[in-house]
Residue frames as a rotation matrix with the C-alpha (Angstrom) as fourth column:
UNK 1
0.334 0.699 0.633 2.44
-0.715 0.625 -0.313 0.18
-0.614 -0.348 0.708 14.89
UNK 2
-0.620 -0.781 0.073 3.44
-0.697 0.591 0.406 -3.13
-0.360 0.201 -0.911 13.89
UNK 3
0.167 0.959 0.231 1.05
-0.885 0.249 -0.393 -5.61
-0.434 -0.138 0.890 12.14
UNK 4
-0.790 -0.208 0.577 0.95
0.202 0.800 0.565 -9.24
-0.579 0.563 -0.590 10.66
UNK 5
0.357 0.934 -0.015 -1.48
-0.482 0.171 -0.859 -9.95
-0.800 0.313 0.512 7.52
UNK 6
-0.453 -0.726 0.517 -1.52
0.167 0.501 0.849 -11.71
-0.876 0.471 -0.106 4.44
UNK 7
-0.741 0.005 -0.671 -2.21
-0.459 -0.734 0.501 -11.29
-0.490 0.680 0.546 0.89
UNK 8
-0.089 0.907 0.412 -5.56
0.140 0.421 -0.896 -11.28
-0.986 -0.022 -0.165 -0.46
UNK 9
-0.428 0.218 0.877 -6.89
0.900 0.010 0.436 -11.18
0.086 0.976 -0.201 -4.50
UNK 10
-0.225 0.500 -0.836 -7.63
-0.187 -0.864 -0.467 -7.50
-0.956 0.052 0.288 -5.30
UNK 11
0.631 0.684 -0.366 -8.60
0.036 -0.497 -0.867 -5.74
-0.775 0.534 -0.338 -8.39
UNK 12
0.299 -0.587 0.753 -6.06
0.946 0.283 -0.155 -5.39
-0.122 0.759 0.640 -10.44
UNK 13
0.977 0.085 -0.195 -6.46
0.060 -0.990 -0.131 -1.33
-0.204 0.117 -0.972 -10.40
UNK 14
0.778 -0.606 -0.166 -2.69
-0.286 -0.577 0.765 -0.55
-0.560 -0.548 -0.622 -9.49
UNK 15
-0.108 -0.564 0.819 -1.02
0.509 0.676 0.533 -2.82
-0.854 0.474 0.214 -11.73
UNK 16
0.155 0.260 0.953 -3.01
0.984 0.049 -0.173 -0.91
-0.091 0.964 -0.248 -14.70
UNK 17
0.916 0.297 0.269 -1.77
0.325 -0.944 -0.065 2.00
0.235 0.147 -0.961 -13.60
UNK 18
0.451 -0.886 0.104 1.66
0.176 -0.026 -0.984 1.28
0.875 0.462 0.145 -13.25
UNK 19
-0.442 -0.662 0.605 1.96
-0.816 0.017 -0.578 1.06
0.372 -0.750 -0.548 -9.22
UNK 20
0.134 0.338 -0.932 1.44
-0.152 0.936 0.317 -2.61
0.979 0.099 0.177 -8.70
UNK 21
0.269 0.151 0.951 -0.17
-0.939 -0.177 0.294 -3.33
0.213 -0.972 0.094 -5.14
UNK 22
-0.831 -0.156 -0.534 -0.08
0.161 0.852 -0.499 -6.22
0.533 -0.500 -0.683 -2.62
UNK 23
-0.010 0.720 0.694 -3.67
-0.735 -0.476 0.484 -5.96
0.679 -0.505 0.533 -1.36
UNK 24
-0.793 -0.603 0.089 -3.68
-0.286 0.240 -0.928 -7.07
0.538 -0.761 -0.363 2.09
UNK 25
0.242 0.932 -0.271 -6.62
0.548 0.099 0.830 -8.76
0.800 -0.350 -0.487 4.47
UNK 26
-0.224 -0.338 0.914 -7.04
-0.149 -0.915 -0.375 -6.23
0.963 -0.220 0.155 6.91
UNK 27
-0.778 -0.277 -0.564 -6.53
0.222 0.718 -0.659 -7.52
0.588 -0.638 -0.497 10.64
UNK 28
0.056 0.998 0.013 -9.19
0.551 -0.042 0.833 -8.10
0.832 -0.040 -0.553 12.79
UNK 29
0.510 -0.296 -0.808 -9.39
0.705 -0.393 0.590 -5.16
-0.492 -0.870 0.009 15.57
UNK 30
-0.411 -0.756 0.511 -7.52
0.807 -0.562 -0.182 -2.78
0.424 0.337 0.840 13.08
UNK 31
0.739 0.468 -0.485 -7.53
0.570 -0.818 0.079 0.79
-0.360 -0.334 -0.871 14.70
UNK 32
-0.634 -0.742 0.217 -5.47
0.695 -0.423 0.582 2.66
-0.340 0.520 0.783 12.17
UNK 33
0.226 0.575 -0.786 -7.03
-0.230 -0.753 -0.617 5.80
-0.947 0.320 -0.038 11.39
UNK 34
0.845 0.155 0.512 -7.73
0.481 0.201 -0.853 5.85
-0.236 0.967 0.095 7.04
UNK 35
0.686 -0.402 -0.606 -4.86
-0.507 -0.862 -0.001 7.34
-0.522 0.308 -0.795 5.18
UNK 36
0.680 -0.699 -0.221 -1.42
-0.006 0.296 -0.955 6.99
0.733 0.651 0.198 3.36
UNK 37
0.849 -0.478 0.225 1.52
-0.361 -0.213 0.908 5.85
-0.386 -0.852 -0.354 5.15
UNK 38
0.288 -0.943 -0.168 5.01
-0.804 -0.142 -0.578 5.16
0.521 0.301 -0.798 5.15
UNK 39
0.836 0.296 0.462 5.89
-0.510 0.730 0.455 1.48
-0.202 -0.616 0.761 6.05
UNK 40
-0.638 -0.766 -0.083 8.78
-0.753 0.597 0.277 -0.78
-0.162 0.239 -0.957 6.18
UNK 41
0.774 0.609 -0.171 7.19
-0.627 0.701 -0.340 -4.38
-0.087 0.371 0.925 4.76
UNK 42
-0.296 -0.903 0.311 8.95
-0.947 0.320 0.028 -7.43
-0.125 -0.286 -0.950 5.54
UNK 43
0.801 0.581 -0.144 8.05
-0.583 0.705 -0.404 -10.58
-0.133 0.408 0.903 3.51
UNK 44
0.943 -0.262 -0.205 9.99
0.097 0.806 -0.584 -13.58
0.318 0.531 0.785 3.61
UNK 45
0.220 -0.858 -0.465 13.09
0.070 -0.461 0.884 -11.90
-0.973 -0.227 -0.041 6.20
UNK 46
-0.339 -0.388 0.857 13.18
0.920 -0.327 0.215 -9.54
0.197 0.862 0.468 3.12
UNK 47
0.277 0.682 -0.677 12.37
0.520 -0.699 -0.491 -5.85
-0.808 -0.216 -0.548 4.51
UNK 48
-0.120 0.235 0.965 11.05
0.839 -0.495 0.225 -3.45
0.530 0.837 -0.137 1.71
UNK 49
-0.794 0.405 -0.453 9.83
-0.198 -0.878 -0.437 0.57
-0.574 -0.257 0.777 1.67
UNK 50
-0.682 0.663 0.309 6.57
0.716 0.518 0.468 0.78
0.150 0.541 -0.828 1.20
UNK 51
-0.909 0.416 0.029 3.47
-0.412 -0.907 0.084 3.01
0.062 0.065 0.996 0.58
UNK 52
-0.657 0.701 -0.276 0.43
0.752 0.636 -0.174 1.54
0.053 -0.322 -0.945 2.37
UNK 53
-0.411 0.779 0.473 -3.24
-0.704 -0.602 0.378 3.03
0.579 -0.177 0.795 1.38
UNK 54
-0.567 0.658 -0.496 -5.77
0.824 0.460 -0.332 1.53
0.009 -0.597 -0.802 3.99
UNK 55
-0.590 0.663 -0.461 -9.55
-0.135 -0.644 -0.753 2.94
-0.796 -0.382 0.470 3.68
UNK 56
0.565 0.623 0.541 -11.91
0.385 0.380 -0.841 3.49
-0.729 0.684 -0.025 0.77
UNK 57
-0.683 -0.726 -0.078 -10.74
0.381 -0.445 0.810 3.99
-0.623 0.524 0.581 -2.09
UNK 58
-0.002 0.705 -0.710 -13.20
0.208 -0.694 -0.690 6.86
-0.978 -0.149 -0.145 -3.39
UNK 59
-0.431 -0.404 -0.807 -11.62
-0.701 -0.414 0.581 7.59
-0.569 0.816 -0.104 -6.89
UNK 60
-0.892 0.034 -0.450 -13.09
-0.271 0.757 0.594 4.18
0.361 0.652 -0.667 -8.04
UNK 61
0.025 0.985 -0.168 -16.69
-0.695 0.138 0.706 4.55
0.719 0.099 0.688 -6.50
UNK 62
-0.073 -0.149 -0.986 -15.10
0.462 0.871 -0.166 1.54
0.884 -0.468 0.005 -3.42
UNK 63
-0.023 0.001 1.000 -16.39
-0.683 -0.731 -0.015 2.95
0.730 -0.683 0.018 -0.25
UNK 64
0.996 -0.013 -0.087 -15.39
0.074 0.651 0.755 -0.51
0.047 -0.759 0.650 1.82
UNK 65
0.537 -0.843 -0.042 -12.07
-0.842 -0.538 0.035 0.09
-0.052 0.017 -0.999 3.13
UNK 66
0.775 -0.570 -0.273 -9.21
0.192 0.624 -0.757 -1.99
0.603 0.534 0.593 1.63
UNK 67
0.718 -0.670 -0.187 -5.81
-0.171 -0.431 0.886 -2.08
-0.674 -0.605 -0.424 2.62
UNK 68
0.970 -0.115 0.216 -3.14
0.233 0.157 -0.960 -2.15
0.076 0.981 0.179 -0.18
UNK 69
0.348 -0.680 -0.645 0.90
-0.195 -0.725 0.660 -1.58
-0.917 -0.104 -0.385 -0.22
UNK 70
0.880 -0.473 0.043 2.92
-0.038 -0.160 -0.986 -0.41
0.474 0.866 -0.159 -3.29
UNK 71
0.732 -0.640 -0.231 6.80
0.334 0.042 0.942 -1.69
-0.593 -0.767 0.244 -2.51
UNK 72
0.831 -0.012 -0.556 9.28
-0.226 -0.921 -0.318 0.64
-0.508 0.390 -0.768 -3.63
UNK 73
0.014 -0.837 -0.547 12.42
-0.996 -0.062 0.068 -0.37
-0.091 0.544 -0.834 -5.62
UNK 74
-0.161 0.114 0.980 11.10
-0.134 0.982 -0.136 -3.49
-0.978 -0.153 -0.143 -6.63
UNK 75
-0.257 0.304 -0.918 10.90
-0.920 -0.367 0.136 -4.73
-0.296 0.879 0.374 -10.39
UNK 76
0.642 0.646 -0.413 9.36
-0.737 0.668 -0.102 -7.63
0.210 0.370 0.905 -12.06
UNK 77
0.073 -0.652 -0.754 12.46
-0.110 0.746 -0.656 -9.75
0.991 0.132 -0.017 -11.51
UNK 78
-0.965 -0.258 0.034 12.54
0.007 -0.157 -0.988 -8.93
0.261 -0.953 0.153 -7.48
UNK 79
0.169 0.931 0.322 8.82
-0.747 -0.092 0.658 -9.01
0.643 -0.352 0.681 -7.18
UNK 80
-0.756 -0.452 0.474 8.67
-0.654 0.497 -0.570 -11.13
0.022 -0.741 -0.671 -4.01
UNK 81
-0.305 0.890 -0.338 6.12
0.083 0.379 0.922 -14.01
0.949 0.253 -0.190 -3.60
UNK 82
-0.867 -0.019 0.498 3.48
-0.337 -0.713 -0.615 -13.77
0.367 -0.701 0.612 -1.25
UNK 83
-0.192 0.678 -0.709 1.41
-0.323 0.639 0.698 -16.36
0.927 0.363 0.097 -1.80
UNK 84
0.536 0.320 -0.781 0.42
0.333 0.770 0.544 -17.81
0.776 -0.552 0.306 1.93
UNK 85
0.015 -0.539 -0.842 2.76
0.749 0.564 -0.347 -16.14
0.662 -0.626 0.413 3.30
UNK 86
0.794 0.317 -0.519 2.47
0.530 -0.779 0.335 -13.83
-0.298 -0.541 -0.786 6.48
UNK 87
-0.126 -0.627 0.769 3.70
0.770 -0.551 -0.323 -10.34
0.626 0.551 0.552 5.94
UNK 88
-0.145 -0.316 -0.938 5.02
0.773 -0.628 0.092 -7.71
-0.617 -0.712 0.335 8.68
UNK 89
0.416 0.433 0.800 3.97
0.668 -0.742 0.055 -4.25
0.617 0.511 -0.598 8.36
UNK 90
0.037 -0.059 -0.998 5.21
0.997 -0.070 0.041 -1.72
-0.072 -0.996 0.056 10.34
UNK 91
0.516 0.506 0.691 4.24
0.843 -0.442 -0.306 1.87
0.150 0.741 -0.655 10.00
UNK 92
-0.311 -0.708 -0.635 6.40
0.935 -0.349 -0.068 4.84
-0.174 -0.614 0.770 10.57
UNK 93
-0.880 0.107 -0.463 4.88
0.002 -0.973 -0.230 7.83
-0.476 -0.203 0.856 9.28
UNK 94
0.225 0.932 0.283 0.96
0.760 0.014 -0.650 8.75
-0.610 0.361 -0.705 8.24
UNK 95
-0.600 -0.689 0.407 1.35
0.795 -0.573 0.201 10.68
0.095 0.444 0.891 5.11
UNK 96
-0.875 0.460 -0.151 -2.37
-0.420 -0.565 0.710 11.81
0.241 0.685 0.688 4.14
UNK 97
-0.268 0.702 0.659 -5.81
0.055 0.694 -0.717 10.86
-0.962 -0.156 -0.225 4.18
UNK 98
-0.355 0.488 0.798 -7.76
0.929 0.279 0.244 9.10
-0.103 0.827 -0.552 1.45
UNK 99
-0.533 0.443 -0.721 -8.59
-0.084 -0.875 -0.476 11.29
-0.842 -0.193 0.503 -1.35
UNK 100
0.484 0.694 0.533 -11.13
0.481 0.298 -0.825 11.48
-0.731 0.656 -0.190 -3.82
UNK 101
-0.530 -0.802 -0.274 -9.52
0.119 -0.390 0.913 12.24
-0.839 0.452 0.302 -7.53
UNK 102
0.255 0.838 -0.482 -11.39
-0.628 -0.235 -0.742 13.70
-0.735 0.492 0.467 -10.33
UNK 103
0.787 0.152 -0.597 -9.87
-0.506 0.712 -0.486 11.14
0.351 0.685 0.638 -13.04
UNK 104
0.850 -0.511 0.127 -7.28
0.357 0.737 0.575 8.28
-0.387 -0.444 0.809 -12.41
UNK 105
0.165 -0.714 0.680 -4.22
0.455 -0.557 -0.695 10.84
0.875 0.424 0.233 -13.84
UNK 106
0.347 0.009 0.938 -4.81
-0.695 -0.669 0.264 13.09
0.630 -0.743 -0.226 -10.89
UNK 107
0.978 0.185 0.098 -4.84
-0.199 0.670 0.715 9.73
0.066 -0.719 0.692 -8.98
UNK 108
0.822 -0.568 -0.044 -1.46
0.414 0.648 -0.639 8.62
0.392 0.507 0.768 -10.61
UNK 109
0.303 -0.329 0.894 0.03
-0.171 -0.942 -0.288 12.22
0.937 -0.066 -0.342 -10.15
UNK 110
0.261 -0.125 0.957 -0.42
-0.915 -0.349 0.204 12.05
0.308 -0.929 -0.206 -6.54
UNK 111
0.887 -0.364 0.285 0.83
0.121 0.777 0.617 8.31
-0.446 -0.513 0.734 -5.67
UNK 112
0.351 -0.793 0.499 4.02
0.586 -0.229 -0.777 9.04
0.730 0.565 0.384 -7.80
UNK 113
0.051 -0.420 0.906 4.54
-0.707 -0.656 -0.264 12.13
0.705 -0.627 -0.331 -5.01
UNK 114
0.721 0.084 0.688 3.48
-0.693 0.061 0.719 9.94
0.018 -0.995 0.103 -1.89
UNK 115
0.900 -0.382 -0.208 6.11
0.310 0.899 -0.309 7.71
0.305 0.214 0.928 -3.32
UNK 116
0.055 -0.813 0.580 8.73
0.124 -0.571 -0.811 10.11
0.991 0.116 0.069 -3.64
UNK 117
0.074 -0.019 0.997 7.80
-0.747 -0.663 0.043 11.30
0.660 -0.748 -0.063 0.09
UNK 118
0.996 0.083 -0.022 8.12
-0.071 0.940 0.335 7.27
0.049 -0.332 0.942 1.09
UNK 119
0.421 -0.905 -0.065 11.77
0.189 0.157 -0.969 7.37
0.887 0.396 0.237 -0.54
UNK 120
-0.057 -0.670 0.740 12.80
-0.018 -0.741 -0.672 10.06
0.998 -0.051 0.030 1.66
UNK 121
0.459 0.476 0.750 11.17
-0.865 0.045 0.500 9.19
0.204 -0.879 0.432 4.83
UNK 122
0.922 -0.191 0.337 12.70
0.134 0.973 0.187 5.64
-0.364 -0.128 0.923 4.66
UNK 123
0.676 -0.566 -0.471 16.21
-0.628 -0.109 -0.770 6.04
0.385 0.817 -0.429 4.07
């Protein structure tokens, strides 16, 4: 599935934990089932790997579903902007569904893997 959206003001959560999101307004009509996915992410005819959570995000008590991607080999100097501007999603594999994590380690733990399983899926 292919989608357009742009970037909304989140939380800050992912940054303080050392996988800085793009949180995303989530299109109207979305029928993605909740979960973790593998995505290509194309901002600016620039196309990225990405790790896209759409749903609640339980571990923090947020039971309105968000949508959020983390883009992979990207560092502060390559961070793309995204201000205004539309961004292409396109999903290629569902990894997981939203779980609930007893402390934000566990949480860390397990995006670190769905990363790793993003790498490899996207080559």
């Amino acid at each position: 599935m292919i989608f357009h959206t742009k970037q909304v003001k989140g939380q800050g959560r992912g940054h303080a934990i050392g996988f800085p999101t793009i949180n995303l307004i989530i299109p109207t009509n979305f029928e993605m089932d909740y979960g973790i996915y593998a995505v290509w992410v194309v901002i600016n005819d620039i196309t990225f790997k990405g790790a896209l959570h759409y749903g609640p995000v339980p571990t923090f008590n947020q039971n309105v579903p968000s949508m959020e991607v983390y883009l992979l080999d990207v560092t502060d100097d390559t961070v793309p902007n995204t201000e205004d501007v539309e961004i292409e999603i396109d999903t290629v594999q569902y990894l997981r569904l939203v779980k609930t994590f007893d402390d934000v380690e566990d949480l860390m733990n397990q995006i670190a893997e769905d990363v790793q399983m993003v790498s490899s899926i996207l080559k």
